[in-house]
Residue frames as a rotation matrix with the C-alpha (Angstrom) as fourth column:
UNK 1
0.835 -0.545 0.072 -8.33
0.517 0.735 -0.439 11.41
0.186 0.403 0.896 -7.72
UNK 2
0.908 -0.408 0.096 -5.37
-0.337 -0.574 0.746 11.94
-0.250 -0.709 -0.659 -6.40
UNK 3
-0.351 -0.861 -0.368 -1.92
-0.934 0.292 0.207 10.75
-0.071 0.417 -0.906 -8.70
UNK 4
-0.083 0.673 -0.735 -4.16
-0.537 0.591 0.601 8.02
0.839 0.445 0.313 -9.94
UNK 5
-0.765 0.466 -0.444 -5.33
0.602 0.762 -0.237 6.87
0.228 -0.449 -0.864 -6.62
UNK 6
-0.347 0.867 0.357 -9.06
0.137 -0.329 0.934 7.17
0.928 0.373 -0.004 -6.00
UNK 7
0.485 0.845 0.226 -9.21
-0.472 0.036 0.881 5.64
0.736 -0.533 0.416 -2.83
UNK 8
-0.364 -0.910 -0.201 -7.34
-0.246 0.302 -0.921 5.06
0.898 -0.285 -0.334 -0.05
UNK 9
0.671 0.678 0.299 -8.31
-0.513 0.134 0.848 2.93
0.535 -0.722 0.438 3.22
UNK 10
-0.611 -0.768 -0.190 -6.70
-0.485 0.554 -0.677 1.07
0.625 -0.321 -0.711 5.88
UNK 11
0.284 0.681 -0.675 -7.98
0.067 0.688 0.723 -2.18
0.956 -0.251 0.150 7.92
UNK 12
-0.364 -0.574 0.734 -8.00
-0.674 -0.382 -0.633 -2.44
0.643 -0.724 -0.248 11.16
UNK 13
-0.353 0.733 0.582 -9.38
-0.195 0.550 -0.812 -5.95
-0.915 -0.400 -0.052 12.70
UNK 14
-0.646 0.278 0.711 -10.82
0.583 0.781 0.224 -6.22
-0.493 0.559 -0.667 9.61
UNK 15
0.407 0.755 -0.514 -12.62
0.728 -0.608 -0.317 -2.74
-0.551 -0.246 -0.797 9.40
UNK 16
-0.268 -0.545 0.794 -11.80
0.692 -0.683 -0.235 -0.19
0.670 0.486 0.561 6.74
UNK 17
0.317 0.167 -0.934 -10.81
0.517 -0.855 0.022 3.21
-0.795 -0.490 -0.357 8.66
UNK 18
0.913 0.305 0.272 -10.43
0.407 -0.726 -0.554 6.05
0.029 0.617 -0.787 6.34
UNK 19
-0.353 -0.810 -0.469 -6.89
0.404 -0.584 0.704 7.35
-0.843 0.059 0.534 5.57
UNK 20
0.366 -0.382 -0.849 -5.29
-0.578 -0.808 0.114 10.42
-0.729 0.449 -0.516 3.80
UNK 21
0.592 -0.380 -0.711 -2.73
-0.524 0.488 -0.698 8.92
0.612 0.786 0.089 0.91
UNK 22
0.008 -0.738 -0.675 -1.37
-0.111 0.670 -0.734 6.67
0.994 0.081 -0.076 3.55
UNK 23
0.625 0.534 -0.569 -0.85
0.591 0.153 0.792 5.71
0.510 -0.832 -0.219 7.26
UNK 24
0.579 -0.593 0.560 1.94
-0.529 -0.796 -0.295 8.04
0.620 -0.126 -0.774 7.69
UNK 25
-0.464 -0.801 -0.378 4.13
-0.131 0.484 -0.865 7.32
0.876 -0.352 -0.330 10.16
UNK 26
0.406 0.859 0.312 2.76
-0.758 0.125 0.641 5.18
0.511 -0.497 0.701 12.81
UNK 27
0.617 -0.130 0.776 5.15
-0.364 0.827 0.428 3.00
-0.698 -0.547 0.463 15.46
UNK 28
-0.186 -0.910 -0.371 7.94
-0.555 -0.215 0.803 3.49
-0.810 0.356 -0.465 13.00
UNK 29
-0.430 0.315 0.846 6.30
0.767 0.621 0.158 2.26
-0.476 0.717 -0.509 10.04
UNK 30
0.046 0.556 -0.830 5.11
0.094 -0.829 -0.551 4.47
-0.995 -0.052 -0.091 6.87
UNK 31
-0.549 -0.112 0.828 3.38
0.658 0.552 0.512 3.86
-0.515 0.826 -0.229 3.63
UNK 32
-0.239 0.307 -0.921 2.70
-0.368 -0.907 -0.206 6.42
-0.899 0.290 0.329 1.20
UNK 33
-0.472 -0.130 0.872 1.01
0.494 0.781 0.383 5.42
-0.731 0.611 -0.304 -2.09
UNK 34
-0.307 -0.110 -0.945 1.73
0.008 -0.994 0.113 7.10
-0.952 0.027 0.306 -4.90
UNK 35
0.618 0.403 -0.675 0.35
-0.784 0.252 -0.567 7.06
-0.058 0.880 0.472 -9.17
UNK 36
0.519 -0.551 -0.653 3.52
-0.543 0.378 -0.750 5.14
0.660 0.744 -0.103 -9.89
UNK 37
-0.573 -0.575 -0.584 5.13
0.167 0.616 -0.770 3.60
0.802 -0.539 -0.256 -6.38
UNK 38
0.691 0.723 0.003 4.62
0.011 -0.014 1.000 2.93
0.723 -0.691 -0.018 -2.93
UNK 39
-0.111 -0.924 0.366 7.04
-0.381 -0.301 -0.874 4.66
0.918 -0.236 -0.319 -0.41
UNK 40
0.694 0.460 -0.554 7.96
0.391 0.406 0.826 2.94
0.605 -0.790 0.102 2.60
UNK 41
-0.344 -0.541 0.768 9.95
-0.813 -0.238 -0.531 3.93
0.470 -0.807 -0.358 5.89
UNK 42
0.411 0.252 0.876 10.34
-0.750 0.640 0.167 0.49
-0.519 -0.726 0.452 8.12
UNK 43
-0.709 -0.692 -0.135 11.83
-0.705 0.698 0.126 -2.45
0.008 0.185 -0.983 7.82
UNK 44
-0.237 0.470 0.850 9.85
-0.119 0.854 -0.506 -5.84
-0.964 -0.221 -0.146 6.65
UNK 45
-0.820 0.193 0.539 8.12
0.516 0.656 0.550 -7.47
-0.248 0.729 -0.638 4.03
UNK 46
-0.296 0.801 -0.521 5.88
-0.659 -0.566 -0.495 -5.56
-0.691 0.197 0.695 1.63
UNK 47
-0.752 0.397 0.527 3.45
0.659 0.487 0.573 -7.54
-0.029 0.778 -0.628 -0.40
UNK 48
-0.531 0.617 -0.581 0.46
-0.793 -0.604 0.082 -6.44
-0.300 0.504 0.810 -2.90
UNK 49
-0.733 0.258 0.629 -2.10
0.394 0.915 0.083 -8.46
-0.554 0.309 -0.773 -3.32
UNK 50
-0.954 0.183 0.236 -5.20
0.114 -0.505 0.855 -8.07
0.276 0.843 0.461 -6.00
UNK 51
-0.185 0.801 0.569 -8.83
-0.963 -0.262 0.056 -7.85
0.194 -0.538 0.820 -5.27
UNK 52
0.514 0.618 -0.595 -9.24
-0.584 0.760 0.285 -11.32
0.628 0.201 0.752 -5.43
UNK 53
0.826 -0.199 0.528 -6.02
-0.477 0.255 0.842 -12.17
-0.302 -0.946 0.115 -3.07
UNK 54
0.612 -0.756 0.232 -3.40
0.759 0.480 -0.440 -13.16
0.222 0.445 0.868 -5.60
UNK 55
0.396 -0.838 -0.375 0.16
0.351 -0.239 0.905 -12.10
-0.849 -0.490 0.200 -4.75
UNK 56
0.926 -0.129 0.354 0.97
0.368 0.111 -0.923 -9.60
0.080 0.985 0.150 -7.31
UNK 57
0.320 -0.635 0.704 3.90
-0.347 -0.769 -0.536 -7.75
0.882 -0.073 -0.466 -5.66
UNK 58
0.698 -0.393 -0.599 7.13
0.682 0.619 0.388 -8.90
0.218 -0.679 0.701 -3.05
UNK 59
0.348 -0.844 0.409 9.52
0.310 -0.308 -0.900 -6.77
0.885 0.440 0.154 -2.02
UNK 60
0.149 -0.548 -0.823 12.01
0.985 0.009 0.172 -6.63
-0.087 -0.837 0.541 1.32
UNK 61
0.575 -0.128 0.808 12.13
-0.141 -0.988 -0.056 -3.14
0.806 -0.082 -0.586 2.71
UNK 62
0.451 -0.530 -0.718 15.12
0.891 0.218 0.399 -2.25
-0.056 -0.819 0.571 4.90
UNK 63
-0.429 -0.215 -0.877 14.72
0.611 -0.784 -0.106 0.88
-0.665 -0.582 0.468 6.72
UNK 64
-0.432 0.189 -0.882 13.86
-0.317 -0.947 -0.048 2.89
-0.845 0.259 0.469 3.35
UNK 65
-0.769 -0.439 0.465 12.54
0.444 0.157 0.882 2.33
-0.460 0.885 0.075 -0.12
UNK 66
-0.255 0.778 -0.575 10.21
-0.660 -0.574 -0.485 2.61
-0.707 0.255 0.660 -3.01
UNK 67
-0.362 0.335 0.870 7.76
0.142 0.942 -0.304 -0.13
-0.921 0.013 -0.388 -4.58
UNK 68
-0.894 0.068 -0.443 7.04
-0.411 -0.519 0.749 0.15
-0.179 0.852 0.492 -8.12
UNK 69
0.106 0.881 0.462 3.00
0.343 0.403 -0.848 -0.28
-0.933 0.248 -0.260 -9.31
UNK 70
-0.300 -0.071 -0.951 3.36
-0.826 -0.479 0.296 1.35
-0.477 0.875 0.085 -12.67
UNK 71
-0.813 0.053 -0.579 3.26
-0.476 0.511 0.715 -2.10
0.334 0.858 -0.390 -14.34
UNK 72
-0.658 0.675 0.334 -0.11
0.613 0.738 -0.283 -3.48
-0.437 0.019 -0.899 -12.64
UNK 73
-0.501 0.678 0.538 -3.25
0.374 -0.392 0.841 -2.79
0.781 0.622 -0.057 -14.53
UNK 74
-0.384 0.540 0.749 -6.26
-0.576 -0.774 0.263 -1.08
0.722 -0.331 0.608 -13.13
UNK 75
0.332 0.806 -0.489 -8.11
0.175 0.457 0.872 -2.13
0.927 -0.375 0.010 -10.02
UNK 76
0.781 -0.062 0.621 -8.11
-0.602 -0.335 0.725 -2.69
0.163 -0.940 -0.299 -6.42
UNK 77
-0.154 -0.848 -0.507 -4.82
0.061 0.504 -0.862 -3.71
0.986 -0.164 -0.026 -4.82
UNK 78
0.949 0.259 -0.180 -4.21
0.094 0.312 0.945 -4.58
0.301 -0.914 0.271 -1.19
UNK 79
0.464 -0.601 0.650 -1.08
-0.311 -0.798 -0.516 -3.34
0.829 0.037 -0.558 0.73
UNK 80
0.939 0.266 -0.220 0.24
0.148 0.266 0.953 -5.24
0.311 -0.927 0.210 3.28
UNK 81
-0.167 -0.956 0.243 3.46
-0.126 -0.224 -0.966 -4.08
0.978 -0.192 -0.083 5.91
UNK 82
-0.805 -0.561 0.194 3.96
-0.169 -0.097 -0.981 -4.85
0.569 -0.822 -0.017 9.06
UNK 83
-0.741 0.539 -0.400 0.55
0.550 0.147 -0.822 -5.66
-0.384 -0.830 -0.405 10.27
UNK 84
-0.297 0.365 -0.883 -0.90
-0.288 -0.915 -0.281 -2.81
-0.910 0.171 0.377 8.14
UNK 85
-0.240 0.460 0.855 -3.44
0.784 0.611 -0.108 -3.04
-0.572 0.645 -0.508 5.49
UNK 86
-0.499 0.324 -0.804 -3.90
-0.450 -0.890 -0.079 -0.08
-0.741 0.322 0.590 2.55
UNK 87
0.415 0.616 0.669 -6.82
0.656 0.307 -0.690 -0.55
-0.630 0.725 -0.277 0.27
UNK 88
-0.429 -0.367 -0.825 -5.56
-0.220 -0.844 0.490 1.57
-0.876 0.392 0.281 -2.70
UNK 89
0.542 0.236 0.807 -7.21
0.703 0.399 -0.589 1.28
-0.461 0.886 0.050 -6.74
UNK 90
-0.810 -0.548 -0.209 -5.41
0.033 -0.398 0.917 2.11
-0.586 0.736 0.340 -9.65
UNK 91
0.594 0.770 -0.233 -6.83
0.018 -0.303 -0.953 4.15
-0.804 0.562 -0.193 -12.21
């Protein structure tokens, strides 16, 4: 456990590859995900969805920011930016 994530994956096609705490920086995109936010670098639409696929999280990124998660409860969340998928679970 790592700042209350357990696990951390990204999709590719549909295929979890294995990531560190994020895809770094990758074709000017980068998502770090952290106990309490999710830092981005890149411009676009970040959404969070739950395990089940509900939209629990919106938020326009332009060029920099940071996504609060603090207020969702425990479980698995889905990450989506730019094409990019992070499995992440709050603990």
């Amino acid at each position: 456990v790592v700042g209350g994530v357990v696990s951390l994956h990204h999709f590719e096609g549909g295929i979890p590859v294995s990531g560190p705490m994020g895809l770094g920086s990758n074709g000017g995109v980068s998502l770090i995900v952290g106990k309490d936010y999710i830092r981005v670098e890149g411009s676009g639409e970040l959404r969070v969805y739950d395990a089940v696929g509900r939209l629990v999280k919106y938020q326009v990124i332009r060029g920099k920011g940071k996504v609060s998660v603090k207020e969702l409860p425990r479980g698995v969340y889905f990450v989506k930016f730019k094409g990019k998928v992070l499995k992440f679970i709050r603990r």
